[in-house]
C-alpha positions as CSV (number, residue, x, y, z in Angstrom):
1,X,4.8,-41.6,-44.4
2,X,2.3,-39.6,-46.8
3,X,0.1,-39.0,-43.2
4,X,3.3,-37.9,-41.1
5,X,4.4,-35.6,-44.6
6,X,0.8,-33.8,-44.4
7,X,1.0,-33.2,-40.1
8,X,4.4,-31.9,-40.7
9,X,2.7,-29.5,-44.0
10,X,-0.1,-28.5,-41.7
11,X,1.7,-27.6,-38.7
12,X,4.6,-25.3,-40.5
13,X,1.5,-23.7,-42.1
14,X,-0.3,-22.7,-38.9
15,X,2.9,-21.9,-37.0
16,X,3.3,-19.5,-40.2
17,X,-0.3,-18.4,-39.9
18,X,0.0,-17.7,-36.3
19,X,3.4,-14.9,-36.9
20,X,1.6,-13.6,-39.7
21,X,-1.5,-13.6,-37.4
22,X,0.5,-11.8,-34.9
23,X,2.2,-9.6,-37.3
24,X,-1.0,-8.4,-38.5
25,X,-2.0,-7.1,-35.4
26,X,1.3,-5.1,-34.6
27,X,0.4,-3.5,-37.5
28,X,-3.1,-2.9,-36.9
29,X,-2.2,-1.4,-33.6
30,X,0.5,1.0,-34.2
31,X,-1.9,1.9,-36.9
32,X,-4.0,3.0,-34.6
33,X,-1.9,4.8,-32.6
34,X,-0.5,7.0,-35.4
35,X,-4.3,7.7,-36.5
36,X,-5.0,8.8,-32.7
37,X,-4.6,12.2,-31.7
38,X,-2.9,13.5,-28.7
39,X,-5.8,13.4,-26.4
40,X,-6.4,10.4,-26.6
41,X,-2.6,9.1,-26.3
42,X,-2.6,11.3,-23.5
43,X,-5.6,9.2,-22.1
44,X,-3.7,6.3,-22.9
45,X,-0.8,7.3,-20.9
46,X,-3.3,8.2,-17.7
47,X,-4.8,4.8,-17.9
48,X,-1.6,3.4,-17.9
49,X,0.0,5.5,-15.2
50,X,-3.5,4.8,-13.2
51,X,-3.2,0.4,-13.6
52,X,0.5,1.3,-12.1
53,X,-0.4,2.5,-9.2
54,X,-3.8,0.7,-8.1
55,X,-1.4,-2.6,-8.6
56,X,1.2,-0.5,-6.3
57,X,-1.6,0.3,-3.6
58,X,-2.9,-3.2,-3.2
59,X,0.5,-4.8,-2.8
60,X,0.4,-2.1,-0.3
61,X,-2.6,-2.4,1.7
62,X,-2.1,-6.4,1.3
63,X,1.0,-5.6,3.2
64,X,-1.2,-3.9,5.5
65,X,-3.7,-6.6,5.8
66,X,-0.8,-9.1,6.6
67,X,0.0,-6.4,9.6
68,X,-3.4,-5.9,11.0
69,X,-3.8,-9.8,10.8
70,X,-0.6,-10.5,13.3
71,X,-1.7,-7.5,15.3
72,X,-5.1,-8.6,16.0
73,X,-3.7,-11.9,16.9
74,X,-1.4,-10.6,19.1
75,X,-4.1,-8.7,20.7
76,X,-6.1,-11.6,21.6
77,X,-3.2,-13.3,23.1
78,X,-2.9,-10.6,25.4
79,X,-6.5,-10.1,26.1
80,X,-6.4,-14.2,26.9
81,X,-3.1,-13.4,29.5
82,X,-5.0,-10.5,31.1
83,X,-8.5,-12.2,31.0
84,X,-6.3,-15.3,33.2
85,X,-4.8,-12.9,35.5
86,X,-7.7,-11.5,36.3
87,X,-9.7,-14.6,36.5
88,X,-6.4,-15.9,39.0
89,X,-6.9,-12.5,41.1
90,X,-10.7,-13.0,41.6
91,X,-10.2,-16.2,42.6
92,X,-7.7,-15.5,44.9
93,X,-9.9,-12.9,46.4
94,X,-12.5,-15.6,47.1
95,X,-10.0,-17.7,48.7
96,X,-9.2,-15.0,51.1
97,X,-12.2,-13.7,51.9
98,X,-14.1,-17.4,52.3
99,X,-16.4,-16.6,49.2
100,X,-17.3,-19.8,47.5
């Protein structure tokens, strides 16, 4: 009992460690931001702005991708269609003109 008492002690104490923890660096950080001066909020805001819209160009040219991919494959199944019919008019053209 005296064992399961101390796990119960020691894990209320880091789970109280940990908010504190976490508390700690709310504070730290908006610290930090009061001490800054506009510049470098503003700089803050551009690097923000900027990780917005590299995420919003590569779901965008993933998008893209995924388009080019099915085109090119549709591609070769029509260069494998023409590549027959013209393999079916050749031989055709042999046949008619006796070449073997």
């Amino acid at each position: 009992k005296i064992a399961v008492g101390i796990e119960n002690v020691k894990l209320k104490v880091d789970q109280k460690f940990a908010i504190l923890s976490e508390l700690q660096k709310e504070r730290i950080s908006e610290r930090l931001l009061h001490a800054m001066d506009d510049d470098a909020k503003g700089e803050m805001a551009d690097n923000l702005w900027l990780k917005q819209q590299i995420l919003s160009l590569k779901s965008s040219e993933n998008k893209l991708q995924k388009e080019v991919n099915e085109m090119e494959h549709r591609n070769l199944e029509l260069m494998e269609v023409m590549y027959s019919l013209h393999r079916q008019e050749l031989e055709s053209s042999q046949r008619l003109f006796g070449i073997p």
